[in-house]
Structure formats: C-alpha cells, structure tokens
LOTI-242160 format. One record per residue (C-alpha): residue number from 1; residue in three letters; x, y negated, z. Coordinates in pm, 1 decimal, padded with zeros to 6 digits. Each point is the difference from the previous one (the first is absolute). Layout:
N
REC  kollo  gukol         u         v         w
REC    NUM    ALA         X         Y         Z
...
***
This chain:
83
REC  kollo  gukol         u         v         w
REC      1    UNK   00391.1  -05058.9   01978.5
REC      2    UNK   00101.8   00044.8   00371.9
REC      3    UNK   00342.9   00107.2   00075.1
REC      4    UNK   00047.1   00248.9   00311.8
REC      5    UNK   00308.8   00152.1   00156.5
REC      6    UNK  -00050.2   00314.3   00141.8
REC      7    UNK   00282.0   00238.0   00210.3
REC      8    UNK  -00041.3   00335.0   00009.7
REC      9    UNK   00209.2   00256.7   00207.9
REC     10    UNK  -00016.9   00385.1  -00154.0
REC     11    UNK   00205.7   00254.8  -00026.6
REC     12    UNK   00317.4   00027.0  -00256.6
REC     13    UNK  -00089.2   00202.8  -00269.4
REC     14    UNK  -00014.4  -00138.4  -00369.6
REC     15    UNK  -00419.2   00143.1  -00089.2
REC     16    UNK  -00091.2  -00215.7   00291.9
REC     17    UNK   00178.1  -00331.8  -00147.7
REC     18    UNK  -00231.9   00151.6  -00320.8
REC     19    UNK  -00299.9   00070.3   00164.0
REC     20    UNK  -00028.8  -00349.0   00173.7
REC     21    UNK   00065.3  -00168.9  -00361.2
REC     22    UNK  -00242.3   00198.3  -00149.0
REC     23    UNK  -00245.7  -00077.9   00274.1
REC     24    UNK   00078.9  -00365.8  -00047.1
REC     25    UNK  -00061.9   00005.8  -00342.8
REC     26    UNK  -00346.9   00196.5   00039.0
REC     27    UNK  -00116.4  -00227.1   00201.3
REC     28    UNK   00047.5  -00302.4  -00247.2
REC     29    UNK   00295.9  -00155.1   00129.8
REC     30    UNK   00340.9  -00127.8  -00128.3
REC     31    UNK   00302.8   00008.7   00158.4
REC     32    UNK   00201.4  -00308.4  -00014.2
REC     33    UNK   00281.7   00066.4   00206.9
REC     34    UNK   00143.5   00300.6   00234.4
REC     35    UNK   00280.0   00103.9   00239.2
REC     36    UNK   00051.1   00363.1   00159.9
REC     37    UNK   00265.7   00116.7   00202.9
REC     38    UNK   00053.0   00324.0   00140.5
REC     39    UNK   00136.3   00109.8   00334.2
REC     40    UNK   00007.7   00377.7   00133.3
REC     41    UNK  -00333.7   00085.5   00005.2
REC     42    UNK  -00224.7  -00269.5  -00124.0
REC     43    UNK   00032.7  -00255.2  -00253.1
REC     44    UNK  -00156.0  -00365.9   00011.0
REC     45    UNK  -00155.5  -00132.1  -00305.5
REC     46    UNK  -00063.8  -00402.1   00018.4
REC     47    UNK  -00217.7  -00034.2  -00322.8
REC     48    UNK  -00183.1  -00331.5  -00154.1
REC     49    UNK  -00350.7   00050.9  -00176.9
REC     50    UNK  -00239.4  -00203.9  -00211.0
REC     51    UNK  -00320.3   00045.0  -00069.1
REC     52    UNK  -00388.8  -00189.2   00050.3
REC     53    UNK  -00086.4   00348.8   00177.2
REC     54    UNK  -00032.3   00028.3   00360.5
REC     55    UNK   00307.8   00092.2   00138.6
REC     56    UNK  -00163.3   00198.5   00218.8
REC     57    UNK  -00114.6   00279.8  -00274.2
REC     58    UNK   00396.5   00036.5  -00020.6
REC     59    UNK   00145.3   00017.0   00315.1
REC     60    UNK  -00304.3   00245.4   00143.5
REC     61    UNK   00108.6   00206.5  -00294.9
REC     62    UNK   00406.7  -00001.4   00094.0
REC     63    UNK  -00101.2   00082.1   00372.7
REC     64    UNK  -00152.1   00353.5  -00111.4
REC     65    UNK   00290.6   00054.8  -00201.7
REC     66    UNK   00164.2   00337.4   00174.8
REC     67    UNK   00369.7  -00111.2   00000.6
REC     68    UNK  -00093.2  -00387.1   00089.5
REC     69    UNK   00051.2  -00051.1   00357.9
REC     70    UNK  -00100.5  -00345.9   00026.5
REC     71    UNK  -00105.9  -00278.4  -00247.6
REC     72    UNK  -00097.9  -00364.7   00122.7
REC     73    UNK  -00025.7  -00323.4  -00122.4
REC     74    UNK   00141.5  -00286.5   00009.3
REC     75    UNK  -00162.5  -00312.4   00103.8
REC     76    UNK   00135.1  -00276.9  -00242.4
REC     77    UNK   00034.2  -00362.5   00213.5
REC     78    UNK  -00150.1  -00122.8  -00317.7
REC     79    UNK  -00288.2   00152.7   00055.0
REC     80    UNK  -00056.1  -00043.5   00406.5
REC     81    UNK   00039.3  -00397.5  -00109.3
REC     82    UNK  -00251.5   00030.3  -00245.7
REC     83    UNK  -00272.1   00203.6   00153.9
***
C-alpha cells in the first residue's frame, strides 16, 4: 500500500470535514492520520491516506468538492529518491 499526504484548504463548516471523509472512503482509501485547523474563513485539513489506488481518482474527486478550495499533494522525498 502507498501512503500519500494530501492538504486541502475549504471552507469551515463541519458537512464539508464529512463530505471529504466520505469521499475518501468511496474512493477506497484509508485514512491514517489527519490535522485541521480553522482560521476565520477557511480551515486547512493536512490528511494522510493509504491505499494501492491511484491517488489521482482521490484528489480529482476532493477538487470538485463545492466547499474545497484547494487540495494538493505532497511530494514525499522518499519517493523523488526512489523514482
């Protein structure tokens, strides 16, 4: 299983925190690890994922997500070594 960290800027409100789980899940992957704070008017969400999927199926989905603002991905050093 691959291991991804992905951040994600969105707005504060609790269904979005629910709606990008839910999407997570849907797509097949598990969360291993996650971190939000909020601030005014938009909330940061720094969230670790595992799955064999693409990563890409997920963070495509997150990105059409209303409330989500931004969502990228985080390069591991790991990987830039390795590949």
């Amino acid at each position: 299983m691959s291991q991804h960290t992905l951040y994600i800027e969105m707005n504060p409100a609790p269904e979005v925190l629910e709606r990008v789980l839910r999407v997570t899940r849907h797509r097949g992957f598990t969360v291993c690890h996650m971190h939000m704070s909020s601030m005014d008017r938009k909330a940061n969400i720094a969230v670790t994922v595992d799955s064999d999927r693409p990563i890409e199926h997920l963070t495509r989905q997150l990105d059409k997500l209303y409330d989500v603002k931004n969502c990228r991905l985080e390069i591991s050093q790991a990987r830039l070594a390795n590949g």
